[in-house]
Backbone as JSON Lines, residues from 0, in Angstrom:
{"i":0,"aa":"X","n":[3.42,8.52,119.99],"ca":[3.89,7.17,120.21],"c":[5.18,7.23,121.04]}
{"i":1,"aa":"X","n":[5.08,6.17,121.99],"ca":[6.65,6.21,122.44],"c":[7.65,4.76,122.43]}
{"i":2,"aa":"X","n":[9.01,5.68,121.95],"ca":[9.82,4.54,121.83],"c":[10.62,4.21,122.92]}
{"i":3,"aa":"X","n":[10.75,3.42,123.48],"ca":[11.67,2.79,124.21],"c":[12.52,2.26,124.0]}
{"i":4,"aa":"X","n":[14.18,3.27,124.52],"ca":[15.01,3.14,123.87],"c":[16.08,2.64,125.17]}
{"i":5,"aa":"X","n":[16.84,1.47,125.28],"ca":[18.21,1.72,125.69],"c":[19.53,1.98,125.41]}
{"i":6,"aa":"X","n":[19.79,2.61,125.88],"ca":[21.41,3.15,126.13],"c":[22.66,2.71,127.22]}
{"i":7,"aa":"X","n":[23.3,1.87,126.78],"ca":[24.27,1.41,127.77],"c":[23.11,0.71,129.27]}
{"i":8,"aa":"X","n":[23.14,1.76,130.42],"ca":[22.16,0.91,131.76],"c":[21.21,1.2,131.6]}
{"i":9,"aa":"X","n":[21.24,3.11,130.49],"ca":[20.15,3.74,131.13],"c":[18.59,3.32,130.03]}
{"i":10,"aa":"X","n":[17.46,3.53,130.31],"ca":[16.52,3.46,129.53],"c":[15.94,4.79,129.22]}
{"i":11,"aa":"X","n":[15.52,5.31,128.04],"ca":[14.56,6.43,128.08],"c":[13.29,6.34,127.45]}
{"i":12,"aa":"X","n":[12.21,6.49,127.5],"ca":[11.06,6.55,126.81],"c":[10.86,8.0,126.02]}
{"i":13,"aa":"X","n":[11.37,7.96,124.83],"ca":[11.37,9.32,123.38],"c":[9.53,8.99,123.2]}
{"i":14,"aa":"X","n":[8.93,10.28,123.47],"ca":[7.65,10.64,123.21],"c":[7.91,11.21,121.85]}
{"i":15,"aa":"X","n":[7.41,10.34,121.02],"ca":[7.61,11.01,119.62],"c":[5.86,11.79,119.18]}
{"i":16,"aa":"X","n":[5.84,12.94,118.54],"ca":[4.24,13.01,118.54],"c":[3.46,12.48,117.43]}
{"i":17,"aa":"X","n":[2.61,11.79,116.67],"ca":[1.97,11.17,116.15],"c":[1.79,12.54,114.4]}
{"i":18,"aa":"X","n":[1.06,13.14,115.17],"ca":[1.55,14.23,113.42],"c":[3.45,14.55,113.01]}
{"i":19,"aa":"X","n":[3.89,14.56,114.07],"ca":[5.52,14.9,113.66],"c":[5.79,13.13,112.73]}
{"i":20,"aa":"X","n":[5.55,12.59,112.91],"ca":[6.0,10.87,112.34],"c":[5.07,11.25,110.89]}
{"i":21,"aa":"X","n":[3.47,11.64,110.92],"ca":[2.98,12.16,109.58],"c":[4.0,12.94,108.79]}
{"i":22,"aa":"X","n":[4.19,13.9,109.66],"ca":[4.64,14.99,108.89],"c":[5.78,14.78,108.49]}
{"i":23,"aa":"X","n":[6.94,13.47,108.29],"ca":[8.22,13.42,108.62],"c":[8.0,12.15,107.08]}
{"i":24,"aa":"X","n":[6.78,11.98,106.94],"ca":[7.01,10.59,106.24],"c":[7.5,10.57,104.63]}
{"i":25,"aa":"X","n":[7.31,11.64,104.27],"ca":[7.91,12.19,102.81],"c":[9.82,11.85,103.2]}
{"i":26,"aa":"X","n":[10.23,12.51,104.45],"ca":[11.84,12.77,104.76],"c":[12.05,11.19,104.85]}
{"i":27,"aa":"X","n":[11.42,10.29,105.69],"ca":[11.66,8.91,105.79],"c":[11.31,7.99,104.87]}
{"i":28,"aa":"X","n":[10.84,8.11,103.61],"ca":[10.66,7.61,102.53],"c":[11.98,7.95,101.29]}
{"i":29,"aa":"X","n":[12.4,8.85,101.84],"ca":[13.66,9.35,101.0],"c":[14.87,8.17,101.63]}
{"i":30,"aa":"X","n":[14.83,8.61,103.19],"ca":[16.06,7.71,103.79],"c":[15.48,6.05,103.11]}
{"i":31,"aa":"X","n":[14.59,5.35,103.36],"ca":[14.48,4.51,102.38],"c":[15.47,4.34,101.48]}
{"i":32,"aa":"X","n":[14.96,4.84,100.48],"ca":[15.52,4.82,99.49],"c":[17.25,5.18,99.05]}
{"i":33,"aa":"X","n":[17.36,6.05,100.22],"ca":[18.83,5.47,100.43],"c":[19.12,4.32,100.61]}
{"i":34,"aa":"X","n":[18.99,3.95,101.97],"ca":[19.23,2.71,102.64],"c":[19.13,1.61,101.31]}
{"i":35,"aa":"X","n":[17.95,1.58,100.08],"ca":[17.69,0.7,99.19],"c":[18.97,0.72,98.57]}
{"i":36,"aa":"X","n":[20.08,1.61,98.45],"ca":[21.42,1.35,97.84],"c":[22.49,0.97,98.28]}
{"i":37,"aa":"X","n":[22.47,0.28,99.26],"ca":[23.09,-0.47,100.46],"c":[23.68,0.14,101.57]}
{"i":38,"aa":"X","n":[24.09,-0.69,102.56],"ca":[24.91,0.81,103.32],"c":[25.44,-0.15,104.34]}
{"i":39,"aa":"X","n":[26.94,0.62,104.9],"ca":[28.04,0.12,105.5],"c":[27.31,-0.19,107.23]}
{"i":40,"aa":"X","n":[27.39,-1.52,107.82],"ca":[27.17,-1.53,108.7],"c":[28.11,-2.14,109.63]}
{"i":41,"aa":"X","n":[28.62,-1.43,110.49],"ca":[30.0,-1.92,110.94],"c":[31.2,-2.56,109.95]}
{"i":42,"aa":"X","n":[31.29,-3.8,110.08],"ca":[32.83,-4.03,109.06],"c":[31.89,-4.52,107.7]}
{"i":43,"aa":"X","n":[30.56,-4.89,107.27],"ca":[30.19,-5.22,106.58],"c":[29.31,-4.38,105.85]}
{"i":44,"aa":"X","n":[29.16,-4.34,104.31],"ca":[28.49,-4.04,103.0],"c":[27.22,-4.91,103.11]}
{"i":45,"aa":"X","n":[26.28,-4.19,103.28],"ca":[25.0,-5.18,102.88],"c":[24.56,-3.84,101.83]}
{"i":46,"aa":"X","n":[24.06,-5.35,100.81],"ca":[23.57,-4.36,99.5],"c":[22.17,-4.12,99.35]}
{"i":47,"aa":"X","n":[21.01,-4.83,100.6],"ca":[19.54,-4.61,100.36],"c":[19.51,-4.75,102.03]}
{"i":48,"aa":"X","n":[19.18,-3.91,102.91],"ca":[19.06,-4.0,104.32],"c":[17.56,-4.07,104.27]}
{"i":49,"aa":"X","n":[17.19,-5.01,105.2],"ca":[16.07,-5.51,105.42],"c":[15.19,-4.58,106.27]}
{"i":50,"aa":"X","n":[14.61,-4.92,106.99],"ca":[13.46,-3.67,107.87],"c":[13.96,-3.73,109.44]}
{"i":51,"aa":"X","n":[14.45,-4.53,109.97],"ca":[15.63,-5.06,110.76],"c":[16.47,-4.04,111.05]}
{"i":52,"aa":"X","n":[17.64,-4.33,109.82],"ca":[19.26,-3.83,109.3],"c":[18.87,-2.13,109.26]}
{"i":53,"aa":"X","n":[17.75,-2.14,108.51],"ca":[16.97,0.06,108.67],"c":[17.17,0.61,110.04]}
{"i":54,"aa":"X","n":[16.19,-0.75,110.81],"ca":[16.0,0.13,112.22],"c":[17.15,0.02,112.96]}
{"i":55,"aa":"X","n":[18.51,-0.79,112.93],"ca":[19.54,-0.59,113.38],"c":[20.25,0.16,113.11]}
{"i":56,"aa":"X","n":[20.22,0.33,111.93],"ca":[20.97,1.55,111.18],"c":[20.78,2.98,111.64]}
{"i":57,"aa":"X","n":[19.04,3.18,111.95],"ca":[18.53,4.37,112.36],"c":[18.88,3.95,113.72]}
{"i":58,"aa":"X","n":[18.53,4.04,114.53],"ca":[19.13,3.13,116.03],"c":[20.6,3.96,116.31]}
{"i":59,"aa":"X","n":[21.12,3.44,115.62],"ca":[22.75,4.41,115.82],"c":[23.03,6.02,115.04]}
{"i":60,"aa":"X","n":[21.95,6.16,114.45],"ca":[21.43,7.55,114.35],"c":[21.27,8.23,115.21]}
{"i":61,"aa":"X","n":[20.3,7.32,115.92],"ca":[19.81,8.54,117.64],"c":[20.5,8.41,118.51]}
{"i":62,"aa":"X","n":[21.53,7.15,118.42],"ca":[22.71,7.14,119.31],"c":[23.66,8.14,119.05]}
{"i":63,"aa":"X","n":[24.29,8.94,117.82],"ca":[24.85,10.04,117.83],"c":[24.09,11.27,118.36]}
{"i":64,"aa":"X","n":[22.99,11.5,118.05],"ca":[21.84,12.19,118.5],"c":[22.0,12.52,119.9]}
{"i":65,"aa":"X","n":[22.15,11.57,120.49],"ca":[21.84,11.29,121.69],"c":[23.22,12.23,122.28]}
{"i":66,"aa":"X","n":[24.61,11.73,121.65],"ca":[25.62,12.02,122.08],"c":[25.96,13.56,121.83]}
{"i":67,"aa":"X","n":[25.34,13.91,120.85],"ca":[25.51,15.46,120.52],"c":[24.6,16.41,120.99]}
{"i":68,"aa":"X","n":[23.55,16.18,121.53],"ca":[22.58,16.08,122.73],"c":[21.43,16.67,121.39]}
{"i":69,"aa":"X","n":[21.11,16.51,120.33],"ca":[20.16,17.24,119.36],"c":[18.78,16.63,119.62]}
{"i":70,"aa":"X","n":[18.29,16.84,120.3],"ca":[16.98,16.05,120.31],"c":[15.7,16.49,119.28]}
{"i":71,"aa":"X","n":[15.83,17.41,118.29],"ca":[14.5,17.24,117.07],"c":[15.41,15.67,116.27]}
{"i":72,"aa":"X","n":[16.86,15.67,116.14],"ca":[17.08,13.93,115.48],"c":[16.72,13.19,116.38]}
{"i":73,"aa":"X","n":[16.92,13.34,117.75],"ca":[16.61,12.08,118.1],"c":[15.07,11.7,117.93]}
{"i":74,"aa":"X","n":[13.82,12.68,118.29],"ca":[12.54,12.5,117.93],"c":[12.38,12.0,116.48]}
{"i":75,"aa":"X","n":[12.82,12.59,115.08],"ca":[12.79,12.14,113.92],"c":[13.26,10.72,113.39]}
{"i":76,"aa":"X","n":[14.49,10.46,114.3],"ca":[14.75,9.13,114.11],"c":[14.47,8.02,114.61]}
{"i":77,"aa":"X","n":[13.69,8.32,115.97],"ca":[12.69,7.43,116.8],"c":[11.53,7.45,115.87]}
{"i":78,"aa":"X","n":[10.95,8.28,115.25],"ca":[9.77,8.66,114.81],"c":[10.04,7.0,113.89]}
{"i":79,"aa":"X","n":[10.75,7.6,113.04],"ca":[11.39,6.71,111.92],"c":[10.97,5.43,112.16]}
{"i":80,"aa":"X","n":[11.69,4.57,113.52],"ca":[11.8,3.3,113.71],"c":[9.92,3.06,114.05]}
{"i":81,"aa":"X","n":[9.41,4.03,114.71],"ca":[8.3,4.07,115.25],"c":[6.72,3.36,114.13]}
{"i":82,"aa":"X","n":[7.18,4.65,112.68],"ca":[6.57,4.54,111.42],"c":[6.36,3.15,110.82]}
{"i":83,"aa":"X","n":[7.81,2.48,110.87],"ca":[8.04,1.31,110.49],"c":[8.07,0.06,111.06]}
{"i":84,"aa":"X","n":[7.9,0.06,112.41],"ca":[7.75,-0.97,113.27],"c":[6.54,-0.82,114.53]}
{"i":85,"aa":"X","n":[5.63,-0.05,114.15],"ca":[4.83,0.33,115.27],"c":[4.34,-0.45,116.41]}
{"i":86,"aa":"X","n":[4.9,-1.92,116.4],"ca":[4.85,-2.72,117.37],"c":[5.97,-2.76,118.45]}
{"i":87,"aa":"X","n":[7.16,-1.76,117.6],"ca":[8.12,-2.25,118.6],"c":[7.61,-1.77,119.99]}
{"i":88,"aa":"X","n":[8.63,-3.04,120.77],"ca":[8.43,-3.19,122.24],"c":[9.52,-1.78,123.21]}
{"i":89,"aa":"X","n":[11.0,-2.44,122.21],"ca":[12.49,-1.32,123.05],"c":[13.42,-2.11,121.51]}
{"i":90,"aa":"X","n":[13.86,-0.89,122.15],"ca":[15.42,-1.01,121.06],"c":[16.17,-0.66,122.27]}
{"i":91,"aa":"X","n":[17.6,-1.82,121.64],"ca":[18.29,-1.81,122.83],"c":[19.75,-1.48,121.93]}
{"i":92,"aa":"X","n":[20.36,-0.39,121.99],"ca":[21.33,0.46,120.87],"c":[22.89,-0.03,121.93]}
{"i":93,"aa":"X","n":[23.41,-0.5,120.4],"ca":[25.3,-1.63,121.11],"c":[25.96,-0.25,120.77]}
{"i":94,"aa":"X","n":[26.3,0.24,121.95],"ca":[27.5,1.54,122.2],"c":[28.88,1.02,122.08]}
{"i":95,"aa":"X","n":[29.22,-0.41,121.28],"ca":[30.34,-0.97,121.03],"c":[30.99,-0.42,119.84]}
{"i":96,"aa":"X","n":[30.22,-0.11,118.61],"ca":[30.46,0.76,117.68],"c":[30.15,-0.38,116.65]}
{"i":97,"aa":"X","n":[29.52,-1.33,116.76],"ca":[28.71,-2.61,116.2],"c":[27.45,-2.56,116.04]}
{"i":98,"aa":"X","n":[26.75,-2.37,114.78],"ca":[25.4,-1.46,114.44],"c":[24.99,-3.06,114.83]}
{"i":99,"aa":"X","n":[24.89,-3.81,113.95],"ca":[24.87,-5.19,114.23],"c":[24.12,-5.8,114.8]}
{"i":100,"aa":"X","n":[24.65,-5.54,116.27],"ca":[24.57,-5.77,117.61],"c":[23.43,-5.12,118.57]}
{"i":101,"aa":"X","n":[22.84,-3.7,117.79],"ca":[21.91,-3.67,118.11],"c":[20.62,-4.09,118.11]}
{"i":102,"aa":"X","n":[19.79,-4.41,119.01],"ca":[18.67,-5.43,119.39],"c":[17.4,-4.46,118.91]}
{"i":103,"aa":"X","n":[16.17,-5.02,118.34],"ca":[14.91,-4.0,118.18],"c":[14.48,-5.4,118.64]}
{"i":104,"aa":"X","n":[13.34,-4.95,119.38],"ca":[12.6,-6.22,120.06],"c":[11.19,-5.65,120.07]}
{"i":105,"aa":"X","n":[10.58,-6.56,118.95],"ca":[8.8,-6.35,119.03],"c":[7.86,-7.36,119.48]}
């Protein structure tokens, strides 16, 4: 599957592979369940993040990813958004430091 991701101008299309998102779904069922205990998103506490608030959250995951140049996270965390939104269209990731602000558009 591929995600379409922006970054600041640039766009990239992350070829995530279809058994790696299988094989990953035990690890992304855990992050779940993090996420189910709330979690800091920019200046705000949300105590139940929606499916939304996840993929933004993961979103600025692969944006560090991105910046530390690790690309098995960035595939795992595309995978992630991929698993859970398999319609998405692009995610469009706010390099403002405002999780927020980032756009998933399906």
């Amino acid at each position: 599957m591929i995600l379409k991701l922006t970054i600041d101008d640039q766009t990239f299309d992350i070829d995530v592979p279809d058994q790696m998102i299988e094989e990953a779904e035990e690890f992304y069922a855990k992050m779940d369940k993090d996420m189910d205990r709330g979690w800091q998103m920019s200046r705000f506490w949300v105590e139940k993040p929606d499916l939304y608030q996840r993929c933004q959250i993961v979103a600025d995951r692969v944006l560090g990813a991105f910046h530390t140049e690790n690309q098995k996270m960035v595939l795992l965390m595309s995978g992630y958004i991929l698993s859970r939104v398999p319609a998405v269209e692009e995610v469009v990731v706010d390099t403002s430091g405002d999780i927020t602000l980032t756009e998933i558009v399906a």
